[in-house]
PyMOL CGO cylinders between C-alpha atoms (Angstrom):
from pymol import cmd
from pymol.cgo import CYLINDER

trace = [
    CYLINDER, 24.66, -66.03, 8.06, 23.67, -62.16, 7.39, 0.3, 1, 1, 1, 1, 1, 1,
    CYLINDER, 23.67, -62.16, 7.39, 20.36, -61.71, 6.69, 0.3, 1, 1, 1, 1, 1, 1,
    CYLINDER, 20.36, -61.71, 6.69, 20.19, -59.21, 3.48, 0.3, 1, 1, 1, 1, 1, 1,
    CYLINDER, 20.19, -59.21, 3.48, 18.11, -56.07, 3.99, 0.3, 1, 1, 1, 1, 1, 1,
    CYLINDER, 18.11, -56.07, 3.99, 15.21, -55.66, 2.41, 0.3, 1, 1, 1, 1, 1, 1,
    CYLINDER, 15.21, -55.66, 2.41, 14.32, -53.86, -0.63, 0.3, 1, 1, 1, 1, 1, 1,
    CYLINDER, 14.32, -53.86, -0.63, 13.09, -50.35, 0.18, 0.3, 1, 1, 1, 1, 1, 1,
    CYLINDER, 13.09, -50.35, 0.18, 9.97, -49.57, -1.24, 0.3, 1, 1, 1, 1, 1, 1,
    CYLINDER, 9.97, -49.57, -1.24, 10.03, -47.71, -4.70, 0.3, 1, 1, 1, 1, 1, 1,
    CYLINDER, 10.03, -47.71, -4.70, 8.17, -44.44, -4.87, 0.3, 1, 1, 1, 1, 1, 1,
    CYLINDER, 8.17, -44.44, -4.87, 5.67, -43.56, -7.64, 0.3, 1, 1, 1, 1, 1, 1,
    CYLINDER, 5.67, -43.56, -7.64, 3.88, -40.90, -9.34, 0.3, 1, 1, 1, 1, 1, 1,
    CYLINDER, 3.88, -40.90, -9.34, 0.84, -41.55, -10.81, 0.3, 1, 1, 1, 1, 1, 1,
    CYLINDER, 0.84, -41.55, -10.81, 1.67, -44.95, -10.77, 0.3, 1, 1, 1, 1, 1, 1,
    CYLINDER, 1.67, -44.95, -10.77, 5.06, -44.66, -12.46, 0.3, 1, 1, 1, 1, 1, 1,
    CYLINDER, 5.06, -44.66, -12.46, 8.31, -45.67, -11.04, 0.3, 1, 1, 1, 1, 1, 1,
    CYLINDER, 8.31, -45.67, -11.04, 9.98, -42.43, -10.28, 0.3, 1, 1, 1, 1, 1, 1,
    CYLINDER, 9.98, -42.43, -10.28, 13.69, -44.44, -9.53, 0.3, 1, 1, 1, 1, 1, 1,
    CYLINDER, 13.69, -44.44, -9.53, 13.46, -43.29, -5.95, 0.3, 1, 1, 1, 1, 1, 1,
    CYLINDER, 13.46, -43.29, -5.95, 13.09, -45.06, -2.92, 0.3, 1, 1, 1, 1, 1, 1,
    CYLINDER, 13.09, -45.06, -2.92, 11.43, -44.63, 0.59, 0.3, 1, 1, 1, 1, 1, 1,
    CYLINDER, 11.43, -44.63, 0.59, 13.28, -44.19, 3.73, 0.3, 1, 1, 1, 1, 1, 1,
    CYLINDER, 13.28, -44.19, 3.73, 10.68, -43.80, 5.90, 0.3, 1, 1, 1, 1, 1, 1,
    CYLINDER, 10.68, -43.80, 5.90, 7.07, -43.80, 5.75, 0.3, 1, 1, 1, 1, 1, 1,
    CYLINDER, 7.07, -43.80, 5.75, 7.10, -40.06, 7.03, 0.3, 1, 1, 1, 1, 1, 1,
    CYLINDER, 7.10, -40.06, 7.03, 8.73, -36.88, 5.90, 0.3, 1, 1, 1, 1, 1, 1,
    CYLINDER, 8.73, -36.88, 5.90, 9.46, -38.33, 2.11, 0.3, 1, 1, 1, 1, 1, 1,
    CYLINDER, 9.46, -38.33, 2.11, 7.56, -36.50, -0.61, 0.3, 1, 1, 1, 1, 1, 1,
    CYLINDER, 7.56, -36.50, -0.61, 7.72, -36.20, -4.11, 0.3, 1, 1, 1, 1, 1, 1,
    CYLINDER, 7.72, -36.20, -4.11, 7.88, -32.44, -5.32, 0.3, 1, 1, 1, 1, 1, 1,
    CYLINDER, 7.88, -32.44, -5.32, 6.56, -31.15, -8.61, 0.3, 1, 1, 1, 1, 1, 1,
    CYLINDER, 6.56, -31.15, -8.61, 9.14, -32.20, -10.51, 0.3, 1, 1, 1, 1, 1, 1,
    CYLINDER, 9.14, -32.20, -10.51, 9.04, -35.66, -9.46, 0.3, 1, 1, 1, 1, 1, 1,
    CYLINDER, 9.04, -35.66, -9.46, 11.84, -35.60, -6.95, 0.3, 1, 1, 1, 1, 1, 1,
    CYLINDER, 11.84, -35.60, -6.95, 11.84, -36.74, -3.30, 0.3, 1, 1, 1, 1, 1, 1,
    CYLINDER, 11.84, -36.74, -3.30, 12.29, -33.93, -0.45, 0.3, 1, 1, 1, 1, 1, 1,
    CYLINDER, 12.29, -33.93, -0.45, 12.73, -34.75, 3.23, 0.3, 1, 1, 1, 1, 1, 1,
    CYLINDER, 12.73, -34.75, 3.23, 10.33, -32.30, 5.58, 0.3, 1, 1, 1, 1, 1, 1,
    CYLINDER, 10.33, -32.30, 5.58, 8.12, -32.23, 7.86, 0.3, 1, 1, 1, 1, 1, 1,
    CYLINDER, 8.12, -32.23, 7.86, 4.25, -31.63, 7.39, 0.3, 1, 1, 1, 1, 1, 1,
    CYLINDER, 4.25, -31.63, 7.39, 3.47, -28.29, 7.85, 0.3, 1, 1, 1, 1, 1, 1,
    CYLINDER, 3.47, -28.29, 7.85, 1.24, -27.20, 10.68, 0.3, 1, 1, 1, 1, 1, 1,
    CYLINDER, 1.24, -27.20, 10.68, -1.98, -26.58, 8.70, 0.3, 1, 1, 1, 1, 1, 1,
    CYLINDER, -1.98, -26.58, 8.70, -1.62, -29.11, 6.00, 0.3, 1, 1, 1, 1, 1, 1,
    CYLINDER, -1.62, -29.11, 6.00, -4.30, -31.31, 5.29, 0.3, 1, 1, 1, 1, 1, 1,
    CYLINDER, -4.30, -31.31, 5.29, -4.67, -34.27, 6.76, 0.3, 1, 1, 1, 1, 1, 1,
    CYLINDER, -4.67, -34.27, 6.76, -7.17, -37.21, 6.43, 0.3, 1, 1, 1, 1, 1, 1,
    CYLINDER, -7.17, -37.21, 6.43, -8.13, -36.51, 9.83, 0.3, 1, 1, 1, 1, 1, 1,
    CYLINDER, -8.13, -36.51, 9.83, -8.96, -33.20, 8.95, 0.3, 1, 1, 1, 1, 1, 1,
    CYLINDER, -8.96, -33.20, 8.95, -11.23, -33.73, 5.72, 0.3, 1, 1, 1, 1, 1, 1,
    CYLINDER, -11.23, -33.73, 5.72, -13.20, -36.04, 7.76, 0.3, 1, 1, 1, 1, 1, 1,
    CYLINDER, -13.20, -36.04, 7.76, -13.54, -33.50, 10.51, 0.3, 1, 1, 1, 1, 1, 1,
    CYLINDER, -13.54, -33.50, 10.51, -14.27, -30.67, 7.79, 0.3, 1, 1, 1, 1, 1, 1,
    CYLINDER, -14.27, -30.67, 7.79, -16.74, -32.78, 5.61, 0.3, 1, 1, 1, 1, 1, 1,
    CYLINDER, -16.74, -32.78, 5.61, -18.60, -33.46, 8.76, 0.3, 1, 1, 1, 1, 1, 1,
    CYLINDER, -18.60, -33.46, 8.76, -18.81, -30.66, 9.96, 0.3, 1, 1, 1, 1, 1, 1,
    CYLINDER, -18.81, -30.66, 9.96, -20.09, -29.35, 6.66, 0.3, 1, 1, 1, 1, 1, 1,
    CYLINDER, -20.09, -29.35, 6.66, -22.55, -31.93, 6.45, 0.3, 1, 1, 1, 1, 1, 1,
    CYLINDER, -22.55, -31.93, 6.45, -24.10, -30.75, 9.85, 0.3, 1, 1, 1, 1, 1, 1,
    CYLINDER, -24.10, -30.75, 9.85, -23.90, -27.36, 9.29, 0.3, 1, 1, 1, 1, 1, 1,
    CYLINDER, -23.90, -27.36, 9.29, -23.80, -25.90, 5.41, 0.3, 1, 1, 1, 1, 1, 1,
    CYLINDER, -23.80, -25.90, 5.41, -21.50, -23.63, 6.95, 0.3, 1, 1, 1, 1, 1, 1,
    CYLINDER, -21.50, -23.63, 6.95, -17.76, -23.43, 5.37, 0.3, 1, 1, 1, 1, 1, 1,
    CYLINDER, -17.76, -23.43, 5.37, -16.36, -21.10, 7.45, 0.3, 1, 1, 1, 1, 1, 1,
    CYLINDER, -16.36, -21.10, 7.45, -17.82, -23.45, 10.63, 0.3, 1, 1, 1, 1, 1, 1,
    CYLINDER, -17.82, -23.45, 10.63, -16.28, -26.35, 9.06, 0.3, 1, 1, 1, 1, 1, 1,
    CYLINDER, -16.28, -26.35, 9.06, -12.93, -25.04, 8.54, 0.3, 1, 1, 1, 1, 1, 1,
    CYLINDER, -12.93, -25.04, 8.54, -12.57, -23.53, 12.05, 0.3, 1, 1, 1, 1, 1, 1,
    CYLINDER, -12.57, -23.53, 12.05, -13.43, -26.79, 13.29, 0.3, 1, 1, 1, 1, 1, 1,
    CYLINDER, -13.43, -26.79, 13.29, -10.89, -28.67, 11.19, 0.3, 1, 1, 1, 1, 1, 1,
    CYLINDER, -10.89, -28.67, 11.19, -8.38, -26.28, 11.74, 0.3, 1, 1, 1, 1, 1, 1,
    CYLINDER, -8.38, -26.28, 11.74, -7.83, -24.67, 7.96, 0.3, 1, 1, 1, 1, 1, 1,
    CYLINDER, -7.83, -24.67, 7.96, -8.90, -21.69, 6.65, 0.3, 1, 1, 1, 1, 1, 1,
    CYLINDER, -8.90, -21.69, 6.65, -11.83, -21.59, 4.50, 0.3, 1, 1, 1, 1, 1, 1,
    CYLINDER, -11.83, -21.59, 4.50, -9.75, -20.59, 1.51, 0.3, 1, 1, 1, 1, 1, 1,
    CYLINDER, -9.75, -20.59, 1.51, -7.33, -23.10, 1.79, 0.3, 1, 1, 1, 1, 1, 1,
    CYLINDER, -7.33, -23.10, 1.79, -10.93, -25.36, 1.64, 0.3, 1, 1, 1, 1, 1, 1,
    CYLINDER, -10.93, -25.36, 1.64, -11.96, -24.38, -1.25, 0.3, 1, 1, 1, 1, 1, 1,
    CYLINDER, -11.96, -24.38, -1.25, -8.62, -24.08, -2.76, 0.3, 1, 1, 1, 1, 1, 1,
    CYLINDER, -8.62, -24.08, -2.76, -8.56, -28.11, -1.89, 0.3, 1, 1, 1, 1, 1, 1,
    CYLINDER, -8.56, -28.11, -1.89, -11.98, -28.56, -3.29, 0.3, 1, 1, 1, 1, 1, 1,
    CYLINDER, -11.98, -28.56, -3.29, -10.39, -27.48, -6.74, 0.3, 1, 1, 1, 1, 1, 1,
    CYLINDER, -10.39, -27.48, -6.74, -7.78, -29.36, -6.76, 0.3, 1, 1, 1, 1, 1, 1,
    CYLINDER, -7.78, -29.36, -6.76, -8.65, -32.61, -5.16, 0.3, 1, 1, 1, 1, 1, 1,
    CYLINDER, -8.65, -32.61, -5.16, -11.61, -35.05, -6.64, 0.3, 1, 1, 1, 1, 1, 1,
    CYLINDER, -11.61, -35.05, -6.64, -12.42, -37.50, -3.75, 0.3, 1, 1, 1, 1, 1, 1,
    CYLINDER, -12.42, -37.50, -3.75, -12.46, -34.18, -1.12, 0.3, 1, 1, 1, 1, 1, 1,
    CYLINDER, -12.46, -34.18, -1.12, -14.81, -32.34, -3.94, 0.3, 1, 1, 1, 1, 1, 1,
    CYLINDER, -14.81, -32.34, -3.94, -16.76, -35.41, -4.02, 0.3, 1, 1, 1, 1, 1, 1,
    CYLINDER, -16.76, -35.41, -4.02, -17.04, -35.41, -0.35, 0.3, 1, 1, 1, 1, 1, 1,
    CYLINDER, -17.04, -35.41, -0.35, -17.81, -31.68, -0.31, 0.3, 1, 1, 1, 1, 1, 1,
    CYLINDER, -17.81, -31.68, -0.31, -20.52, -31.98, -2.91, 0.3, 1, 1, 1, 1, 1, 1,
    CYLINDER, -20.52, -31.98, -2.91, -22.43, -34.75, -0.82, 0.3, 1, 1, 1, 1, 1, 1,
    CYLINDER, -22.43, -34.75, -0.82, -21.91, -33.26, 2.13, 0.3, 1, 1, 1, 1, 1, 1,
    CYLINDER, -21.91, -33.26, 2.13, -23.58, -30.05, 1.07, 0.3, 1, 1, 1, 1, 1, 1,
    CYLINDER, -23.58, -30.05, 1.07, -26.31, -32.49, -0.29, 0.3, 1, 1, 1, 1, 1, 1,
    CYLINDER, -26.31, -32.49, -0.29, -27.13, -34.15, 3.02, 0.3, 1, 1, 1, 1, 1, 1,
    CYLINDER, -27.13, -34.15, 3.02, -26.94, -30.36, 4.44, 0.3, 1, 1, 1, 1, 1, 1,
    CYLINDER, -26.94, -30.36, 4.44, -29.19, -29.04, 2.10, 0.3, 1, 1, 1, 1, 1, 1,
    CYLINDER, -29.19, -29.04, 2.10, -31.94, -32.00, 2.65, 0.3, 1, 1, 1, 1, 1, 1,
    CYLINDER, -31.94, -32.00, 2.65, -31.52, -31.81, 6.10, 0.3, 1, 1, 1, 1, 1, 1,
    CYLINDER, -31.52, -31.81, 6.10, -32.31, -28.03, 5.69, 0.3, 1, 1, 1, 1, 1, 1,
    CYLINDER, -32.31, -28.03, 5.69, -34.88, -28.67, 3.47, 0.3, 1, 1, 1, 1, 1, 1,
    CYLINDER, -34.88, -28.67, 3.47, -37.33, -30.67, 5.67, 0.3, 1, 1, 1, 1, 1, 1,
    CYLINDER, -37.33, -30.67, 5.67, -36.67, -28.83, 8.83, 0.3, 1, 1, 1, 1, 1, 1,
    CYLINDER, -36.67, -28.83, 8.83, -38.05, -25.49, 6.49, 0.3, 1, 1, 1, 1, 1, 1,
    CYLINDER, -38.05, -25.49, 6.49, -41.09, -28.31, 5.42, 0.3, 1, 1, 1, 1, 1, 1,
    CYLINDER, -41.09, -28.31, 5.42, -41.62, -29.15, 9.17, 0.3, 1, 1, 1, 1, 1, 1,
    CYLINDER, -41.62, -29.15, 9.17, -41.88, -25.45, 10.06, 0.3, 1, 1, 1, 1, 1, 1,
    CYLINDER, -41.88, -25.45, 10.06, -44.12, -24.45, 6.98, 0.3, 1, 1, 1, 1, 1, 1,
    CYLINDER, -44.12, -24.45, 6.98, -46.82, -27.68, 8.08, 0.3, 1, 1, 1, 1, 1, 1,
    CYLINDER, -46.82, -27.68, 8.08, -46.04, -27.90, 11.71, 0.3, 1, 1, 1, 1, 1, 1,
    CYLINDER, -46.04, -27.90, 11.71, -45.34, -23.98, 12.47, 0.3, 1, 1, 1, 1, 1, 1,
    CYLINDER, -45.34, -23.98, 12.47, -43.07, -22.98, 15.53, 0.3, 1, 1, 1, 1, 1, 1,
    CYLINDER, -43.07, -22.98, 15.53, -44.40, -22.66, 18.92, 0.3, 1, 1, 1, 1, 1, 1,
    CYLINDER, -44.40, -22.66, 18.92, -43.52, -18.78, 19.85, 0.3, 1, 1, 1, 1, 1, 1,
    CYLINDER, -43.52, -18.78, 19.85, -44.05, -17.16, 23.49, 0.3, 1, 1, 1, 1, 1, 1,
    CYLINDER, -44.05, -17.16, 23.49, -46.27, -14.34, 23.30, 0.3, 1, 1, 1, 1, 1, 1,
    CYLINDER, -46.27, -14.34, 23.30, -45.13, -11.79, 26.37, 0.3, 1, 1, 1, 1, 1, 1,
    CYLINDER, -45.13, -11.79, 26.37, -48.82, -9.35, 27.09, 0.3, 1, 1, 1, 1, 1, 1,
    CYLINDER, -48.82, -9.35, 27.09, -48.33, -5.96, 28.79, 0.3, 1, 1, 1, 1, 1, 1,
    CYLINDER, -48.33, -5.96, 28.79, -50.10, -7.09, 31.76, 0.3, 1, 1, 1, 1, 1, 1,
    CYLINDER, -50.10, -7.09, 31.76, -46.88, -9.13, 32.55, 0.3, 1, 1, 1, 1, 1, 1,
    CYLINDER, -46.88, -9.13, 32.55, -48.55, -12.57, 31.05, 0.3, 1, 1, 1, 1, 1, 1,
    CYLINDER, -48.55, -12.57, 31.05, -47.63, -14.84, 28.39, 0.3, 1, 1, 1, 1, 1, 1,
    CYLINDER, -47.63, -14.84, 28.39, -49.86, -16.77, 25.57, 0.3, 1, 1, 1, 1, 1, 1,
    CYLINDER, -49.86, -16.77, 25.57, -48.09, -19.69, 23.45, 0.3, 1, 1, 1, 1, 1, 1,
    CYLINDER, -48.09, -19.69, 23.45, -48.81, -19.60, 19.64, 0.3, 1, 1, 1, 1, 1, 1,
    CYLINDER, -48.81, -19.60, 19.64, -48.03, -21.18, 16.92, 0.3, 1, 1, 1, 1, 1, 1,
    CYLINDER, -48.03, -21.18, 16.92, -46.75, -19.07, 14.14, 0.3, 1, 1, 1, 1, 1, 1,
    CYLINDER, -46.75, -19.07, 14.14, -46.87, -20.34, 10.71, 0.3, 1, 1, 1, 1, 1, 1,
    CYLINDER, -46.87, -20.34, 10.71, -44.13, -19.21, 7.73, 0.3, 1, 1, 1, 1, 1, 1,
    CYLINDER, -44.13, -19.21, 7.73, -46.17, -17.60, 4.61, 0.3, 1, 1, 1, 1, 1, 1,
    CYLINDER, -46.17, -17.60, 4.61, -43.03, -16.87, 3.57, 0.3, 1, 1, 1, 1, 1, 1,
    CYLINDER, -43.03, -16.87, 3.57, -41.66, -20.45, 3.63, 0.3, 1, 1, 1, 1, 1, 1,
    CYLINDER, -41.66, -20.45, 3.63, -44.82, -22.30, 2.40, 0.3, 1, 1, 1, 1, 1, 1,
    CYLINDER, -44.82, -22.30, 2.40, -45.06, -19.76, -0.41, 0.3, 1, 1, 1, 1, 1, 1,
    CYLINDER, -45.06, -19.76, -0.41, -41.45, -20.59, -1.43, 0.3, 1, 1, 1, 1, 1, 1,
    CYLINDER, -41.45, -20.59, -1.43, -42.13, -24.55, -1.19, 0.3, 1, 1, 1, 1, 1, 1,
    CYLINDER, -42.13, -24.55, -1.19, -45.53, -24.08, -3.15, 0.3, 1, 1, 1, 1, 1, 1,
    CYLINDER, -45.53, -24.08, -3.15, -43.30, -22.64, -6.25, 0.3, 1, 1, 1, 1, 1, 1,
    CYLINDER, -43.30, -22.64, -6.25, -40.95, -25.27, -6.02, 0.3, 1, 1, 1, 1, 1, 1,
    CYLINDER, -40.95, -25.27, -6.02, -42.67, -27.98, -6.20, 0.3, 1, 1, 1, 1, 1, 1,
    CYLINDER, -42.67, -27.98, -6.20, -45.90, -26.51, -8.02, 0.3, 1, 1, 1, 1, 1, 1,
    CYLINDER, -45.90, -26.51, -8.02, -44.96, -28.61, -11.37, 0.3, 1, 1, 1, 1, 1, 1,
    CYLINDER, -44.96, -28.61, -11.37, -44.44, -31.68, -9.46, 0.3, 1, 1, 1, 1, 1, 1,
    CYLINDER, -44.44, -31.68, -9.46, -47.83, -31.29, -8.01, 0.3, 1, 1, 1, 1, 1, 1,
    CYLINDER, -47.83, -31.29, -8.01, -49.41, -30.44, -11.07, 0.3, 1, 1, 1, 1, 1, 1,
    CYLINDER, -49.41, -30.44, -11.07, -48.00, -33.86, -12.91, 0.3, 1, 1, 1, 1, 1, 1,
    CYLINDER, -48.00, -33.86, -12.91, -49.27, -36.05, -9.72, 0.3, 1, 1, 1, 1, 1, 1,
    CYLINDER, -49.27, -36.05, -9.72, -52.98, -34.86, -10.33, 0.3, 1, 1, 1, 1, 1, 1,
    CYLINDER, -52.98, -34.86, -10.33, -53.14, -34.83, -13.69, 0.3, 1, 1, 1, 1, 1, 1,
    CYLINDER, -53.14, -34.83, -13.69, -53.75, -38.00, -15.82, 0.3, 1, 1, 1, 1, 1, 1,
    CYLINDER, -53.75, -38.00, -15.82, -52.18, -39.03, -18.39, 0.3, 1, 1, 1, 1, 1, 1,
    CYLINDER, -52.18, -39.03, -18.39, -53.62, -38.21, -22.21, 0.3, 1, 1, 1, 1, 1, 1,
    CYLINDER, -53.62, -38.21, -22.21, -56.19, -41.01, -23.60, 0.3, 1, 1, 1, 1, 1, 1,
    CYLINDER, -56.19, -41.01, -23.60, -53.37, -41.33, -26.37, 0.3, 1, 1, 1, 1, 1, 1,
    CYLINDER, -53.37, -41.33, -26.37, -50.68, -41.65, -23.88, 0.3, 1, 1, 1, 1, 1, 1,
    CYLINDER, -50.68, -41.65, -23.88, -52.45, -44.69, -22.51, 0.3, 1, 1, 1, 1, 1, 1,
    CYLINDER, -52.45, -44.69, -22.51, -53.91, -46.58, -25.44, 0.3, 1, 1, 1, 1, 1, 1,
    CYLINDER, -53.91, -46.58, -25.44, -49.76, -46.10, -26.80, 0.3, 1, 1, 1, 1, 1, 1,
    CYLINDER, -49.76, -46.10, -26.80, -48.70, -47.92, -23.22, 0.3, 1, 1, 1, 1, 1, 1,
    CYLINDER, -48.70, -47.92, -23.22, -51.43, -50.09, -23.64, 0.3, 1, 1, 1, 1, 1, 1,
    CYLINDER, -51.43, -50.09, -23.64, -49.98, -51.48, -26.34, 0.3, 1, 1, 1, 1, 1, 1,
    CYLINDER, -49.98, -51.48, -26.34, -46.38, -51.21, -26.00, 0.3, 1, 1, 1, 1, 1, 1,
    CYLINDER, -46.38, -51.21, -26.00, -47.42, -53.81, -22.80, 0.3, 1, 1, 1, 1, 1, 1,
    CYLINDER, -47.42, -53.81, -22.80, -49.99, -56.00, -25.06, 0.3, 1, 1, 1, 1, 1, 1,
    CYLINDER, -49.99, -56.00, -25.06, -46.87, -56.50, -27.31, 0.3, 1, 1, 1, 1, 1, 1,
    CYLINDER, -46.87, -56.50, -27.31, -44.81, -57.03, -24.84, 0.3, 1, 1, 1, 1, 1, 1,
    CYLINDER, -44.81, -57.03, -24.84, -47.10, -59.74, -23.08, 0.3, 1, 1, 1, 1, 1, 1,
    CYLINDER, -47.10, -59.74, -23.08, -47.03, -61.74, -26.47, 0.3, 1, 1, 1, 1, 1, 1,
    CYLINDER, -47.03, -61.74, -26.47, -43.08, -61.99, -26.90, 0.3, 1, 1, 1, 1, 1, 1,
    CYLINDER, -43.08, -61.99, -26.90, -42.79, -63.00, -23.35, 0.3, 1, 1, 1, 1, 1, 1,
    CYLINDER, -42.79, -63.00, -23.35, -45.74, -65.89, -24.13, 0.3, 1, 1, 1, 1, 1, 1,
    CYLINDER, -45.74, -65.89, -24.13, -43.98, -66.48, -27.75, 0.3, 1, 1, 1, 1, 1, 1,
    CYLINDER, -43.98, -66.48, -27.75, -40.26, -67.09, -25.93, 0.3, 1, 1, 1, 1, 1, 1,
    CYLINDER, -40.26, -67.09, -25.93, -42.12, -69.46, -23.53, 0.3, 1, 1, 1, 1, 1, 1,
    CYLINDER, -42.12, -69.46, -23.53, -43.55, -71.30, -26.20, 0.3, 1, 1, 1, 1, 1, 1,
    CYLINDER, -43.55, -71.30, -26.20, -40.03, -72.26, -28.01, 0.3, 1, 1, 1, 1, 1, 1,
    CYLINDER, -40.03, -72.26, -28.01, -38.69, -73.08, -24.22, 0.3, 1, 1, 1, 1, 1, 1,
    CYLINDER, -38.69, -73.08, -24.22, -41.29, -75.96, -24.35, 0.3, 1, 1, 1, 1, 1, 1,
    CYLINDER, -41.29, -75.96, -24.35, -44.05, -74.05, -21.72, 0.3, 1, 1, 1, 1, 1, 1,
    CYLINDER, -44.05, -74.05, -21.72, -47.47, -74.79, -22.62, 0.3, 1, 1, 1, 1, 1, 1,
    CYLINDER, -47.47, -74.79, -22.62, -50.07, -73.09, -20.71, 0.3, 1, 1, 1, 1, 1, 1,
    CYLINDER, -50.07, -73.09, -20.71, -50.20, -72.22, -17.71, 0.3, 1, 1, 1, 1, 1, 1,
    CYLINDER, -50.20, -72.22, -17.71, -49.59, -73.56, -14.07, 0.3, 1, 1, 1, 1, 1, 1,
    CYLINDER, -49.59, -73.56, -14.07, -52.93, -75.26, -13.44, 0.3, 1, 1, 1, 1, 1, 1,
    CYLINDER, -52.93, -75.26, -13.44, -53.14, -77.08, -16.94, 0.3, 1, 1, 1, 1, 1, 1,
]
cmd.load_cgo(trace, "trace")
């Protein structure tokens, strides 16, 4: 008895049945138009391999350029992707995020912590010191002055006697909707 092939595997667009079939899992793509063309990847296409390598890179570093050396793209053909793909501009976006953080306490650490810088004398002698960043701390202070400001102020009398309330009412419709379950009191009654 034959055995009957299988069915090859139908090819879709945007989840749509284009009416075409796979041969092989590599070298079939669809074109613009919907068809299916046989060819090989090209050299520098884009790879999953190669976002993952990019984005890390990225992540490390801030540094495009870096990240598409390393990847083996150039960085227009990056940014070009980052237009035109949502889960690699999602994974560019949160990459520069972690970057930027990263970034961000290392310029904290050297505004509170300074960096340790060897002083060469004339004489032929050296002197460690620790250099501090006006520059840096000054930048911080501004960015975070309002934030500051909120955490020592307190809030307005009125402010409080409103949440006061708010949780006083609160308090009784909890108690109220204990009542009707049949809860009388509390634990030590």
């Amino acid at each position: 008895m034959a055995k009957e092939p299988s069915k090859p595997t139908r090819l879709k667009k945007d989840g749509v049945d284009t009416g075409e079939c796979r041969r092989s899992r590599s070298g079939l793509t669809l074109d613009g138009k919907g068809r299916i063309r046989l060819r090989k990847p090209a050299r520098n296409a884009w790879t999953r391999e190669k976002e993952r390598k990019f984005l890390t890179v990225l992540s490390d570093t801030c540094n495009v350029k870096l990240a598409a050396a390393e990847a083996g793209v150039s960085p227009q053909r990056a940014y070009e992707r980052r237009r035109t793909h949502a889960r690699f501009h999602s994974g560019w976006v949160e990459a520069i995020g972690l970057a930027y953080a990263r970034l961000e306490l290392i310029l904290l650490d050297r505004a509170l912590n300074g960096v340790e810088r060897i002083v060469k004398r004339r004489d032929g002698s050296e002197e460690r010191m620790v250099d501090y960043s006006n520059q840096v701390a000054l930048t911080l202070l501004k960015m975070h002055r309002d934030t500051a400001i909120e955490a020592d102020s307190e809030p307005p009398v009125e402010d409080a006697d409103e949440l006061r309330e708010k949780l006083l009412k609160k308090l009784e419709r909890l108690r109220l909707r204990e009542e009707r379950k049949g809860f009388k009191g509390g634990a030590c009654d």
